[in-house]
C-alpha positions as CSV (number, residue, x, y, z in Angstrom):
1,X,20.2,-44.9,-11.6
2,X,23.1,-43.6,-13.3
3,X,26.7,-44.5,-12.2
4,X,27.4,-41.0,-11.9
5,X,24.3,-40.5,-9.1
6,X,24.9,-43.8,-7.9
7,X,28.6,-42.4,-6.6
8,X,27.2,-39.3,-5.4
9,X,24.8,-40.9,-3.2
10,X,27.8,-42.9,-1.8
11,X,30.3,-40.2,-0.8
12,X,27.0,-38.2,0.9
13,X,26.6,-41.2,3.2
14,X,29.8,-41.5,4.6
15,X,30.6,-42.0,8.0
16,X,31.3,-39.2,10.5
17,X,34.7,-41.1,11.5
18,X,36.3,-39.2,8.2
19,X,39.5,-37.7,8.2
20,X,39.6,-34.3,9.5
21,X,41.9,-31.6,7.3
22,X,44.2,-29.9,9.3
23,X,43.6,-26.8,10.8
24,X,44.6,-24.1,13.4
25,X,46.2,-25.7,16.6
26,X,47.2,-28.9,14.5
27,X,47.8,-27.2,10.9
28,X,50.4,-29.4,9.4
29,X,52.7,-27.8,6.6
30,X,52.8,-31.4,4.6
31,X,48.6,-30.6,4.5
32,X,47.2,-33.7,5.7
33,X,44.3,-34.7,7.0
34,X,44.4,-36.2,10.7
35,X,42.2,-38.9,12.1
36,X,39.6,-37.4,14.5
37,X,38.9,-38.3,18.2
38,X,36.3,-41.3,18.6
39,X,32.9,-39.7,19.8
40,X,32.8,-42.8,22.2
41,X,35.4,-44.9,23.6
42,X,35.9,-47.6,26.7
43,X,38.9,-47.1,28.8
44,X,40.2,-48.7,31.9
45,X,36.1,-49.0,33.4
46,X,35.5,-46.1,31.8
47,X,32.9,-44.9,29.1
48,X,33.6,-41.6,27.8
49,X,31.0,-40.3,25.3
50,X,32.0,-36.8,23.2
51,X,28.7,-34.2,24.6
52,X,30.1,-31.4,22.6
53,X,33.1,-30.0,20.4
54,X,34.2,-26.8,19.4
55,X,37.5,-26.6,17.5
56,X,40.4,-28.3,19.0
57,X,38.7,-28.2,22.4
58,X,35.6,-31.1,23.4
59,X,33.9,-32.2,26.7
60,X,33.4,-35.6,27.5
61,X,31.1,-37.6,29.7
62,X,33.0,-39.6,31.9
63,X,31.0,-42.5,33.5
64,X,32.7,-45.2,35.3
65,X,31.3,-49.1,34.6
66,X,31.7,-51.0,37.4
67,X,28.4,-49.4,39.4
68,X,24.8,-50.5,38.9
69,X,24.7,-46.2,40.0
70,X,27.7,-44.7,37.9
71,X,29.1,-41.6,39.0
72,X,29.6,-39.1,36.2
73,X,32.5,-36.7,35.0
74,X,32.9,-34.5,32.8
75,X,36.7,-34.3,31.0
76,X,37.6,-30.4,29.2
77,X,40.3,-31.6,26.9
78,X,42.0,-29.2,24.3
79,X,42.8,-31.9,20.9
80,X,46.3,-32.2,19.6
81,X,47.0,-33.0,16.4
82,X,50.2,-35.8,16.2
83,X,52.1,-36.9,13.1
84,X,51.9,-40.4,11.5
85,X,54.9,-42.3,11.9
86,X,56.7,-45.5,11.5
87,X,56.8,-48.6,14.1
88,X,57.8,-51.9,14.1
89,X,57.0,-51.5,9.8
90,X,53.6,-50.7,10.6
91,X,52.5,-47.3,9.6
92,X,50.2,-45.0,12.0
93,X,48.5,-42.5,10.3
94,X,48.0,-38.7,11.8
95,X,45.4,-38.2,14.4
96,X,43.9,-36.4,17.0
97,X,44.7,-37.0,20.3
98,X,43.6,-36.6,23.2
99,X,45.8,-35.4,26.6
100,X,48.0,-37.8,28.1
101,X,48.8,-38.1,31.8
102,X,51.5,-35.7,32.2
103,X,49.0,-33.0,30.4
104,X,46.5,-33.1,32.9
105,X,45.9,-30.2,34.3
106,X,47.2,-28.1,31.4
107,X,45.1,-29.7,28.0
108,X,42.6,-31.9,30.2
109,X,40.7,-31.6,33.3
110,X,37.9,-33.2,34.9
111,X,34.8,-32.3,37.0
112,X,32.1,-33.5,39.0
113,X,29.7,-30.6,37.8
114,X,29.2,-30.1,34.6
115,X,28.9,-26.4,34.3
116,X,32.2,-25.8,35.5
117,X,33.5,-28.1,32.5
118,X,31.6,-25.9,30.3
119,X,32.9,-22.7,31.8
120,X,36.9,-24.6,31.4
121,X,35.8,-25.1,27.7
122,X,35.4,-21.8,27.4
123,X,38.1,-20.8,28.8
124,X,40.3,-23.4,27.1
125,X,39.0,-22.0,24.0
126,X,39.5,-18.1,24.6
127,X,42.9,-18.9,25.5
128,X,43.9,-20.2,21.9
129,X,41.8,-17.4,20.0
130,X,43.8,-14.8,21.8
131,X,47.1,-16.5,21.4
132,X,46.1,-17.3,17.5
133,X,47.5,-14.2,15.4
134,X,45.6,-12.0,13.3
């Protein structure tokens, strides 16, 4: 195999957990690429696993570990984009985020049925398309 075809084969297998470029709600004028969201993570008990994405806006399943019967959520998040930055002389690179505590109820919301999180998605998503301008 050529070296040419060998490093071809190896940048089409890379992982999904690439770099994003930045776009729309998180469009950054320096034109770099932000870390995305994990598609699972474990926080506080919790499991949340990423069912769908569209955009900047993403349900997760929200199941809680301490149960032999785990109840299920659903979090409607809209994804944030935030700048790297300095700390402590350790750089953090730009990422996705997703809504912190005092955002609840504005960027992320959670339900116990999982068609109304779809219906929020949508909803979540309308809003930006209409405020987006054309």
């Amino acid at each position: 195999m050529s070296r040419r075809a060998s490093v071809l084969i190896r940048r089409s297998t890379l992982p999904s957990t690439q770099k994003t470029c930045a776009m729309a709600e998180g469009e950054s004028k320096k034109g770099h690429c932000y870390k995305p969201l994990p598609k699972e993570l474990r926080r506080k008990g919790f499991r949340y696993r990423q069912i769908v994405r569209e955009a900047n806006v993403a349900i997760y399943e929200q199941t809680w570990n301490g149960s032999q019967n785990p109840s299920v959520s659903w979090e409607a998040i809209r994804i944030r984009c935030r700048e790297g930055f300095q700390i402590g002389g350790r750089s953090v690179e730009p990422s996705e985020v997703s809504p912190n505590s005092e955002a609840w109820g504005v960027d992320g919301f959670t339900f116990t049925d999982k068609d109304a999180a779809f219906a929020k998605l949508r909803e979540i998503a309308t809003t930006r398309t209409e405020k987006s301008p054309t």
